[in-house]
DSSP file (Angstrom, degrees, kcal/mol; ACC not computed):
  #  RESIDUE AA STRUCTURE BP1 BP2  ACC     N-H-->O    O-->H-N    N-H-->O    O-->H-N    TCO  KAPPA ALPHA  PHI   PSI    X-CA   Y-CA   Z-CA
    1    1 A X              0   0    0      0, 0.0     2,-0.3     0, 0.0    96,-0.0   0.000 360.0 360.0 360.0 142.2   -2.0   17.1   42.1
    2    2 A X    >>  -     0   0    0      1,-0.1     4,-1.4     0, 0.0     3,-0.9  -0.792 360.0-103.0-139.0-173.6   -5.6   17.5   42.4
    3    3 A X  H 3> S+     0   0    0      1,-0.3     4,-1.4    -2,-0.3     5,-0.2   0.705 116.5  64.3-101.6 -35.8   -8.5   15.9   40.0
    4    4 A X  H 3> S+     0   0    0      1,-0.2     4,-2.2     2,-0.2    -1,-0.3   0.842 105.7  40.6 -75.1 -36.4   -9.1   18.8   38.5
    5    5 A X  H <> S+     0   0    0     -3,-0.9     4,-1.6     2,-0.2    -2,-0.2   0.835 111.1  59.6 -86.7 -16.2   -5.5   18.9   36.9
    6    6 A X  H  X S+     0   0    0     -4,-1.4     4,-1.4     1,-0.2    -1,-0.2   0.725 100.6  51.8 -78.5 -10.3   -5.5   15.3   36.1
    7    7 A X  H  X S+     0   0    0     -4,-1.4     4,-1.6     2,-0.2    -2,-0.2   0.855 112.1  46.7 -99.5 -16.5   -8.4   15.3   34.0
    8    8 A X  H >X S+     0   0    0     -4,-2.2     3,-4.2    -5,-0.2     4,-1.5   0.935 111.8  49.0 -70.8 -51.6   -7.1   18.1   31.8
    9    9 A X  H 3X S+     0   0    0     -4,-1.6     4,-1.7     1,-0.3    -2,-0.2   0.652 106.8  48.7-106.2 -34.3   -4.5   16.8   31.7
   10   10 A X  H 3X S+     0   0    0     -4,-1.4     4,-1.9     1,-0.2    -1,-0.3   0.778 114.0  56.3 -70.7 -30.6   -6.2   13.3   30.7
   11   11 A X  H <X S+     0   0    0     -3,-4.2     4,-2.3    -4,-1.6    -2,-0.3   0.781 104.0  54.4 -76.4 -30.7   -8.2   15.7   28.0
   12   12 A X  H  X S+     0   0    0     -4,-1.5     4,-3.4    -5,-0.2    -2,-0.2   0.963 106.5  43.9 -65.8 -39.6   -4.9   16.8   26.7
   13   13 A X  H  < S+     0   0    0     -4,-1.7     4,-0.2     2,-0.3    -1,-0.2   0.895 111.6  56.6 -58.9 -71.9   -3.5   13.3   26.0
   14   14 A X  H >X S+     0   0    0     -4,-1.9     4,-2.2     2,-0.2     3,-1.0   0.917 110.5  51.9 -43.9 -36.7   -7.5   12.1   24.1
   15   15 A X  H >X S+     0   0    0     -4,-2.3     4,-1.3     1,-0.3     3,-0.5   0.994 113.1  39.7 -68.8 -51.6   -6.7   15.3   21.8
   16   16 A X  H 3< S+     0   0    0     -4,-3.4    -1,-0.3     1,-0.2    -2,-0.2   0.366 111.3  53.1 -80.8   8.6   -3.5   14.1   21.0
   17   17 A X  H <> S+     0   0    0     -3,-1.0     4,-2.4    -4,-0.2     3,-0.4   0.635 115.7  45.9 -65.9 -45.6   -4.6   10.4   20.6
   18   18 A X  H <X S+     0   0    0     -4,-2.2     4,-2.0    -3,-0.5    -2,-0.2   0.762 109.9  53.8 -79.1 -13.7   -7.3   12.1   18.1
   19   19 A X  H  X S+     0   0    0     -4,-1.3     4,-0.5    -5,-0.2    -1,-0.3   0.814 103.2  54.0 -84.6 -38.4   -4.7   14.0   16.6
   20   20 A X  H >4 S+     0   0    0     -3,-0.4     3,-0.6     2,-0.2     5,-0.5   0.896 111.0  49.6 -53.1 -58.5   -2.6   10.7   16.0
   21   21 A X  H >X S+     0   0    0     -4,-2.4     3,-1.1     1,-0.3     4,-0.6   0.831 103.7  56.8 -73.9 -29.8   -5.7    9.3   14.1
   22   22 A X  H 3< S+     0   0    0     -4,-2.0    -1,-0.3     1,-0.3    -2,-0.2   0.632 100.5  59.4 -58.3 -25.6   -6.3   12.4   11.9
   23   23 A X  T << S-     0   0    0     -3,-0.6    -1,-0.3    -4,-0.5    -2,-0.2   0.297 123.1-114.6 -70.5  -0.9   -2.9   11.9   10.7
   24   24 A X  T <4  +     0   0    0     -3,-1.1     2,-0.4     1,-0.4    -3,-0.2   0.952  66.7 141.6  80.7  40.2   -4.2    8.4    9.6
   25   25 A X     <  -     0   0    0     -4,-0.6    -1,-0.4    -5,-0.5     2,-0.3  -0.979  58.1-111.0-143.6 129.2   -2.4    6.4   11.6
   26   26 A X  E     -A   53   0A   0     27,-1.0    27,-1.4    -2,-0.4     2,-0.4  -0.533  40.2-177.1 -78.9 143.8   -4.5    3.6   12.7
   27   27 A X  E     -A   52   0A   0     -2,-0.3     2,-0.4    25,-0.2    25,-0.2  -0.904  19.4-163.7-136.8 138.1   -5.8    3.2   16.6
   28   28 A X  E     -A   51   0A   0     23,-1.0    23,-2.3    -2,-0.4     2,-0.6  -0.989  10.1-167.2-132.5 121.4   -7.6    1.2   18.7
   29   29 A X  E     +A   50   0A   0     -2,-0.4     2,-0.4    21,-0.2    21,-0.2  -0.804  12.0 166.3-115.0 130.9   -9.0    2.2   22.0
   30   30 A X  E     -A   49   0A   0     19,-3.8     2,-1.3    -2,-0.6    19,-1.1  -0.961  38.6 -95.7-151.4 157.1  -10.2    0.1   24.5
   31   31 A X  E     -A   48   0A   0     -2,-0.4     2,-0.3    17,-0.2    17,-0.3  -0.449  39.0-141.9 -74.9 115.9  -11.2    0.4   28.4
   32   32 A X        -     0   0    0     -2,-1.3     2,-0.3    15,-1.2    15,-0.2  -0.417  14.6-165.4 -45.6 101.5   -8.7   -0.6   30.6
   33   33 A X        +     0   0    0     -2,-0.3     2,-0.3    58,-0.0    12,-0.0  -0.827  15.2 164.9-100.5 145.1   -9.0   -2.7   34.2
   34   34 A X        -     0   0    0     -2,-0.3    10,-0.0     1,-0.3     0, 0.0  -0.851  47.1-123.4-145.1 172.6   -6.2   -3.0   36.9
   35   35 A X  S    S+     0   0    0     -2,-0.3    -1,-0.3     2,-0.0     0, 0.0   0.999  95.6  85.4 -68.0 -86.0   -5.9   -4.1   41.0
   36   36 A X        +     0   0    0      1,-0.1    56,-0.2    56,-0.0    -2,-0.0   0.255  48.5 162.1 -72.5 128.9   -4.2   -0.3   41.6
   37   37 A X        -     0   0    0     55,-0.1    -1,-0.1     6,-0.0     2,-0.1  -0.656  16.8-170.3-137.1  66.2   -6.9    2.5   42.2
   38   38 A X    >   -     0   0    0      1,-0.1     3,-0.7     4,-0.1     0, 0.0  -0.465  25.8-131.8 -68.3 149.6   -5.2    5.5   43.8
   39   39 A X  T 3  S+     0   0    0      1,-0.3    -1,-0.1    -2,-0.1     4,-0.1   0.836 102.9  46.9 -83.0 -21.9   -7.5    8.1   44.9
   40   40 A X  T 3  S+     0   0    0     -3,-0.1     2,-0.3     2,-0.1    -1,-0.3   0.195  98.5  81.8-102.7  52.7   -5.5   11.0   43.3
   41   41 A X  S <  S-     0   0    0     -3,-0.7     3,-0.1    54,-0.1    51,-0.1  -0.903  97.7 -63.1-122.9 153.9   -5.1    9.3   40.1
   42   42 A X        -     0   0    0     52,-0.4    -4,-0.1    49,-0.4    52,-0.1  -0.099  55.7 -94.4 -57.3 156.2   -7.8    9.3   37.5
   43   43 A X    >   -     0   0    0      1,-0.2     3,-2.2     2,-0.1    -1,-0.2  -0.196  32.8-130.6 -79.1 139.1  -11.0    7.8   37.8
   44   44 A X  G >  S+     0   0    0      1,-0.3     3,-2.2     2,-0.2    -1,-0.2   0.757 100.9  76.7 -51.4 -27.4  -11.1    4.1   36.3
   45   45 A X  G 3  S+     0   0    0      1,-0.2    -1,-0.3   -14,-0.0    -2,-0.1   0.711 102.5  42.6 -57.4 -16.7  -14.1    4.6   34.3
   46   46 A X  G <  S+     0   0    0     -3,-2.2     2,-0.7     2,-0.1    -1,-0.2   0.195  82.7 129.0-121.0  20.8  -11.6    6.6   31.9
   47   47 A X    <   -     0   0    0     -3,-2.2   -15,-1.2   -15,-0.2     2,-0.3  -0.688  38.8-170.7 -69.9 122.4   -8.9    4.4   32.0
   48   48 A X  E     -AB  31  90A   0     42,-3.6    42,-1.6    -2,-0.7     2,-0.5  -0.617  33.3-161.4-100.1 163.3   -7.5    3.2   28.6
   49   49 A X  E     -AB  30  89A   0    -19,-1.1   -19,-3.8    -2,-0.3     2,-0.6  -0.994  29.2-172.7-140.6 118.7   -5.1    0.8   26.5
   50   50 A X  E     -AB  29  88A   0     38,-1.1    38,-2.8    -2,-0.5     2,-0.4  -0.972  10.4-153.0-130.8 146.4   -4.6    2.4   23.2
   51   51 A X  E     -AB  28  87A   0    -23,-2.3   -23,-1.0    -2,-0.6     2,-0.4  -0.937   4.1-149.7-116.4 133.1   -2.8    0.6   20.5
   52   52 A X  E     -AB  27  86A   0     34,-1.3    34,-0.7    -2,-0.4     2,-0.3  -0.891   3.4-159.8 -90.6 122.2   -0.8    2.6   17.6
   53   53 A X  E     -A   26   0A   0    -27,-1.4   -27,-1.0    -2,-0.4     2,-0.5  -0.941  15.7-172.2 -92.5  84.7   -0.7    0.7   14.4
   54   54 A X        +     0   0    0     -2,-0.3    70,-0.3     1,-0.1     3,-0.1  -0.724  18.1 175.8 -63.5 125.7    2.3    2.4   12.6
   55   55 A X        +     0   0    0     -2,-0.5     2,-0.2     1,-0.2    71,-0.1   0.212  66.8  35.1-133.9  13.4    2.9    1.4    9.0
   56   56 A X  S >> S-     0   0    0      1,-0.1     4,-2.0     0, 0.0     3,-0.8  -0.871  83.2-111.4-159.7 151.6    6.0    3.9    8.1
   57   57 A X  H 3> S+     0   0    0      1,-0.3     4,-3.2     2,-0.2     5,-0.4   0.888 114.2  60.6 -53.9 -58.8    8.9    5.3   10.1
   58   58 A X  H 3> S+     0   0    0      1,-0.2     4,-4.8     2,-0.2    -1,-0.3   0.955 104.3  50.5 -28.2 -60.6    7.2    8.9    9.9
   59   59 A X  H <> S+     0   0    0     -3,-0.8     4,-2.4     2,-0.2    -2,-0.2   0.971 107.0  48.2 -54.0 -53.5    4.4    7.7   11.6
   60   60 A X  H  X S+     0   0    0     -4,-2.0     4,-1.3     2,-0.3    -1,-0.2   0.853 109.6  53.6 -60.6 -28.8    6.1    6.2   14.3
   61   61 A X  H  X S+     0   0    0     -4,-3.2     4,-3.9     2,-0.2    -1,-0.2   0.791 106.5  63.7 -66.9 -38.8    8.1    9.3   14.7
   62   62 A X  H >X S+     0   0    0     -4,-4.8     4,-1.2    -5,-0.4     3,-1.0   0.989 100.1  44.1 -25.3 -87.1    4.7   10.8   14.8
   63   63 A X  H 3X S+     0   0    0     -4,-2.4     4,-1.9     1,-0.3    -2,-0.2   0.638 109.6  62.8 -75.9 -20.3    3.7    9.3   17.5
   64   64 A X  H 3X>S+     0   0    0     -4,-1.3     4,-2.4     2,-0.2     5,-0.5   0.776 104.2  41.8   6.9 -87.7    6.9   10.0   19.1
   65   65 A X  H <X5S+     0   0    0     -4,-3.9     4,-1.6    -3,-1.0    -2,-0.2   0.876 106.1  60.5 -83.6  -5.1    6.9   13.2   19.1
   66   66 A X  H  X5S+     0   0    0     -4,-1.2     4,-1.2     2,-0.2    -1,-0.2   0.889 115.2  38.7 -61.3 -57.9    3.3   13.4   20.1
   67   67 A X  H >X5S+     0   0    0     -4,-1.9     4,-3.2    -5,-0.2     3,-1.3   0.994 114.7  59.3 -53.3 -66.7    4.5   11.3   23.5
   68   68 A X  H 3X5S+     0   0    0     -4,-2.4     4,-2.8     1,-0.3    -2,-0.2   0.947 109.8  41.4  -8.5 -82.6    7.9   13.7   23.4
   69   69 A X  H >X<S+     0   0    0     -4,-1.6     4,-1.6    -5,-0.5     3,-1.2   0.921 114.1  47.3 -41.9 -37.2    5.7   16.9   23.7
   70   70 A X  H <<>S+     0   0    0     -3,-1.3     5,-2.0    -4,-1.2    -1,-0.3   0.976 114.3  50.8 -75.7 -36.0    2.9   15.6   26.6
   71   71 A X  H 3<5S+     0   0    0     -4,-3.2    -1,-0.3     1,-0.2     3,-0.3   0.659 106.4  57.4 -77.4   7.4    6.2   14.3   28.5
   72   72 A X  H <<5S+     0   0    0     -4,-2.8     2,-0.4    -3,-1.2    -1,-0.2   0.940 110.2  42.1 -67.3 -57.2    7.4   18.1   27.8
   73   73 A X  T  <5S-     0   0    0     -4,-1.6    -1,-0.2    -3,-0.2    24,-0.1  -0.656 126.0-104.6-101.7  51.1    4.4   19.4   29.6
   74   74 A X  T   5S+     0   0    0     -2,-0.4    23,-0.8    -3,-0.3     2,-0.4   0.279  74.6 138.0 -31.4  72.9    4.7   16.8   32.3
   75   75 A X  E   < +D   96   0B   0     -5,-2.0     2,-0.3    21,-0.2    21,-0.2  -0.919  27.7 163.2 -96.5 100.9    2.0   14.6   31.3
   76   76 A X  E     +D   95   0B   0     19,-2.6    19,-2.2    -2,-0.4     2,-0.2  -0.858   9.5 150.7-118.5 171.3    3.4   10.9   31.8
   77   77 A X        -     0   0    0     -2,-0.3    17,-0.2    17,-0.3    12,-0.1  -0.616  53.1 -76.5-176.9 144.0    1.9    7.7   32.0
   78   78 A X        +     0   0    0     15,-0.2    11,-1.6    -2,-0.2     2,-0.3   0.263  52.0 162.2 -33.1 151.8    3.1    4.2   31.1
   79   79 A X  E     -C   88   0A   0      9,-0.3     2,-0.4    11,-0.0     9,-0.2  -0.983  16.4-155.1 177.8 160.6    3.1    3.2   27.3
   80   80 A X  E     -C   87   0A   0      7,-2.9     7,-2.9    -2,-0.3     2,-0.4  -0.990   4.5-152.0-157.5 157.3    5.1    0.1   25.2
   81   81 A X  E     +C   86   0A   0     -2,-0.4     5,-0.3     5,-0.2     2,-0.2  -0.987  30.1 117.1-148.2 131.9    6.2   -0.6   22.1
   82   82 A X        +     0   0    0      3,-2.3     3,-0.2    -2,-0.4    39,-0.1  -0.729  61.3  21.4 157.5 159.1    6.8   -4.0   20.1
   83   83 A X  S    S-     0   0    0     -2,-0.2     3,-0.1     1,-0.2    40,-0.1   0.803 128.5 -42.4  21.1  58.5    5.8   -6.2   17.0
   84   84 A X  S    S+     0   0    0     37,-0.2     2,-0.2     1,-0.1    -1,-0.2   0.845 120.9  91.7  88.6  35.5    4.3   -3.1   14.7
   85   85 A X        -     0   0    0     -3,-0.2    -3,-2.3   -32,-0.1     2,-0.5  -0.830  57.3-154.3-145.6 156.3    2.5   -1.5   17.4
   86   86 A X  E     -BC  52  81A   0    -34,-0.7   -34,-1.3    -5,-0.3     2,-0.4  -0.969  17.2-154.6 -86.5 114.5    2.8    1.2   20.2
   87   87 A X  E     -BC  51  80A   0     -7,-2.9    -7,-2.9    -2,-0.5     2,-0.5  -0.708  14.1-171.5-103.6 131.0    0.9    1.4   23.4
   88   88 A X  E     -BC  50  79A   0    -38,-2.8   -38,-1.1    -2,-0.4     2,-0.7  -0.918  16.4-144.3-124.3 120.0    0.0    3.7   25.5
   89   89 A X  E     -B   49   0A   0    -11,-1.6     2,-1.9    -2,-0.5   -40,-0.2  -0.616   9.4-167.4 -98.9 107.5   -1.6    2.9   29.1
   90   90 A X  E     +B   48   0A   0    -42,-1.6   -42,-3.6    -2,-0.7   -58,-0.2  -0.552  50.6  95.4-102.8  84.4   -4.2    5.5   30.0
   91   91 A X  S >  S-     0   0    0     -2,-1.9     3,-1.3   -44,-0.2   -49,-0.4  -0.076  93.4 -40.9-131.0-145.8   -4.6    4.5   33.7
   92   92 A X  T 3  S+     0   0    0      1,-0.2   -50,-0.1   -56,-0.2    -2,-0.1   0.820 124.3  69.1 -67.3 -27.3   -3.8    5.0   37.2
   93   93 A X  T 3  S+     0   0    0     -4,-0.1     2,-0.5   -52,-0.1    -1,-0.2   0.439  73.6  95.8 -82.2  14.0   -0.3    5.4   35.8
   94   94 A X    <   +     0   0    0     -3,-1.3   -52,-0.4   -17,-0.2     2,-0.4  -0.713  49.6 142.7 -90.3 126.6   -1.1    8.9   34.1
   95   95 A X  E     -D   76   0B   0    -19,-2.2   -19,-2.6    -2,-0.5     2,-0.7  -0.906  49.9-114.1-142.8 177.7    0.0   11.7   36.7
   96   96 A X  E     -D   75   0B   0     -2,-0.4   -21,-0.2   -21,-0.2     2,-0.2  -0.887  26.9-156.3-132.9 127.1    1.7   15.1   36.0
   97   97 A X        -     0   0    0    -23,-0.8    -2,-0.0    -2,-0.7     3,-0.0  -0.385  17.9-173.1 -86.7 154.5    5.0   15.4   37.2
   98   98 A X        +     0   0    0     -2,-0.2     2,-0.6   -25,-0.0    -1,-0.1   0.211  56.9 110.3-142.8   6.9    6.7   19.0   38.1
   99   99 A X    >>  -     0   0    0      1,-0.1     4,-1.6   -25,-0.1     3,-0.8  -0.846  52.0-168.2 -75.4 117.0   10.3   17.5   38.7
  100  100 A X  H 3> S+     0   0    0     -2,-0.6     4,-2.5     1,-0.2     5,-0.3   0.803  92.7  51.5 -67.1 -19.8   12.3   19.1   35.4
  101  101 A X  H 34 S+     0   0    0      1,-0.2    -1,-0.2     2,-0.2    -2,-0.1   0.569 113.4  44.9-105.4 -21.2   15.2   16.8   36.1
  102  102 A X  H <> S+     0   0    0     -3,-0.8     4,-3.5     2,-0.2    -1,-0.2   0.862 116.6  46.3 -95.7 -28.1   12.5   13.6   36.3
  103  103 A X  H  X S+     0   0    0     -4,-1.6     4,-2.4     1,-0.3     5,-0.2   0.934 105.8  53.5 -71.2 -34.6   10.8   14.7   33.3
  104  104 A X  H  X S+     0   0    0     -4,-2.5     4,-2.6     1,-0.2     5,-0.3   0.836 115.0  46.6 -61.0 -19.4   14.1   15.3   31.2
  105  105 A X  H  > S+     0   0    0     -5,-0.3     4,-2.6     2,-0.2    -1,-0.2   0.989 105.3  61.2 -67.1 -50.1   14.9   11.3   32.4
  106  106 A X  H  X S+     0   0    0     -4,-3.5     4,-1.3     1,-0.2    -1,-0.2   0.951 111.2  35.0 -52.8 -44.7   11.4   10.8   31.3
  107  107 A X  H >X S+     0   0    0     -4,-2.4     4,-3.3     1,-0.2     3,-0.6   0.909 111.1  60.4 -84.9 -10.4   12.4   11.9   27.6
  108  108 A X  H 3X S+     0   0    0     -4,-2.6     4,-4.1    -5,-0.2     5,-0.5   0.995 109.2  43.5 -58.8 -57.7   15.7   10.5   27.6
  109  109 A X  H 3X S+     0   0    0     -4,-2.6     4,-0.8    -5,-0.3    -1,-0.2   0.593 111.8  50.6 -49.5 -21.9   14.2    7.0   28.2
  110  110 A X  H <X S+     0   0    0     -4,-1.3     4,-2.3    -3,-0.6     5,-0.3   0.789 105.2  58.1-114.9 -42.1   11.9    7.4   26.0
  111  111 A X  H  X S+     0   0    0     -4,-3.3     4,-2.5    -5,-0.2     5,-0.2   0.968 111.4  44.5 -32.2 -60.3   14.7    8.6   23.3
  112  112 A X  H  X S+     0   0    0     -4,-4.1     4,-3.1     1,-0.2     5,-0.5   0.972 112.5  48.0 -72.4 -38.4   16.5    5.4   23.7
  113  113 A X  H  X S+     0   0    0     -4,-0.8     4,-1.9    -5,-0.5    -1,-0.2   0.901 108.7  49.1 -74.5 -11.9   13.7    2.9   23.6
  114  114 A X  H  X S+     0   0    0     -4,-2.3     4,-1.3     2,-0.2    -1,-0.3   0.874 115.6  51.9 -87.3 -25.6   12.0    4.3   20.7
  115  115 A X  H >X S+     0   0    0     -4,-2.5     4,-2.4    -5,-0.3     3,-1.0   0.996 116.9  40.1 -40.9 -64.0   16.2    4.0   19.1
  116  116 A X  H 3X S+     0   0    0     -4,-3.1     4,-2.1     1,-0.4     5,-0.2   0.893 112.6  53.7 -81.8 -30.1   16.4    0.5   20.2
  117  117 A X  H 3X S+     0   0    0     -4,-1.9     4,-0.7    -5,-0.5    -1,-0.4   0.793 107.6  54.9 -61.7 -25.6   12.5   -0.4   19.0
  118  118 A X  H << S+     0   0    0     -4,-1.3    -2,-0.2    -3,-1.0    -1,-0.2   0.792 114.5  44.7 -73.7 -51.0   13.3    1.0   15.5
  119  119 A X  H  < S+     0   0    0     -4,-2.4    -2,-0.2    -5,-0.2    -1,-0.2   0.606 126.4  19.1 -69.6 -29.3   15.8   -1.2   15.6
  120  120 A X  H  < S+     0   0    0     -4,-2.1     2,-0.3    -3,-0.2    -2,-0.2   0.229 120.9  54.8-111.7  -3.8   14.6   -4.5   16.9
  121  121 A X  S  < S-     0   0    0     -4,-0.7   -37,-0.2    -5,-0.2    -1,-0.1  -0.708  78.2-169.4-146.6  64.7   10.8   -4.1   16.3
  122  122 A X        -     0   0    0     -2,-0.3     3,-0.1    -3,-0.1     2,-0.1  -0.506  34.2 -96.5 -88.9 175.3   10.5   -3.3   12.3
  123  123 A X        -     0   0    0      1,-0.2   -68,-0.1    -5,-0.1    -1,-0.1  -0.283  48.1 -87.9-102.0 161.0    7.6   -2.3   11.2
  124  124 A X        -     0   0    0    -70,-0.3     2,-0.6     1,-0.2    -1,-0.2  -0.135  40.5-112.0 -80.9 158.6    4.9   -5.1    9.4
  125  125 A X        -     0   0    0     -3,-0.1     2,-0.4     2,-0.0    -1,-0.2  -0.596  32.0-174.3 -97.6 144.4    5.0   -5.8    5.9
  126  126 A X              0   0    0     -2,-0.6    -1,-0.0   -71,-0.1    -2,-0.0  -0.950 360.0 360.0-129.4 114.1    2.3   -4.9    3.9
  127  127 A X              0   0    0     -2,-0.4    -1,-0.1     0, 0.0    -2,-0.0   0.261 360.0 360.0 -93.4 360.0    1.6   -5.8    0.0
């Protein structure tokens, strides 16, 4: 991997964060510190914590498939999910993977936790 392919790759990921929000589904972006600074990882000044506020099952499947598709295109990076929001950590942990067999793992996992968050994590109520 070399710098040049993590930062598109890091541009693809902002488009489909802005793509999230055009769909109305609210977001919050904010810059992002940690201890680990690999040198072929992206540069910390464009590290993020972005927060997904879903507020209907669509949406959340939105955002879903949004993750689904980058981890298609083997753009991963760490991301979390609980009490009405989804997180995604746009850090040292964003890399692009070329194993098919890690990526398909990647979406399998990502299949079950978004199952078992649907399930355990409903979404907030709003009057």
């Amino acid at each position: 991997m070399n710098k040049y392919d993590i930062n598109k790759a890091y541009f693809e990921v902002m488009s489909t964060i802005q793509q999230i929000k055009d769909a109305g589904i609210k977001v919050e972006m904010s810059s992002n510190e940690s201890p680990n600074k690999d040198g072929d990882r992206l540069l910390p000044e464009l590290w993020k914590h972005v927060t997904f506020y879903p507020m209907t099952n669509l949406q959340k499947d939105l955002i879903y498939q949004h993750s689904t598709r980058l981890s298609e295109m083997g753009i991963l990076f760490d991301t979390g999910q609980g009490f009405g929001s989804i997180d995604w950590e746009i850090d040292w942990s964003l890399r692009i993977e070329k194993d098919p067999d890690y990526i398909n793992d990647s979406i399998e996992a990502k299949k079950l936790i978004k199952d078992i968050a649907f399930e355990h994590f409903p979404l907030p109520n709003v009057h």
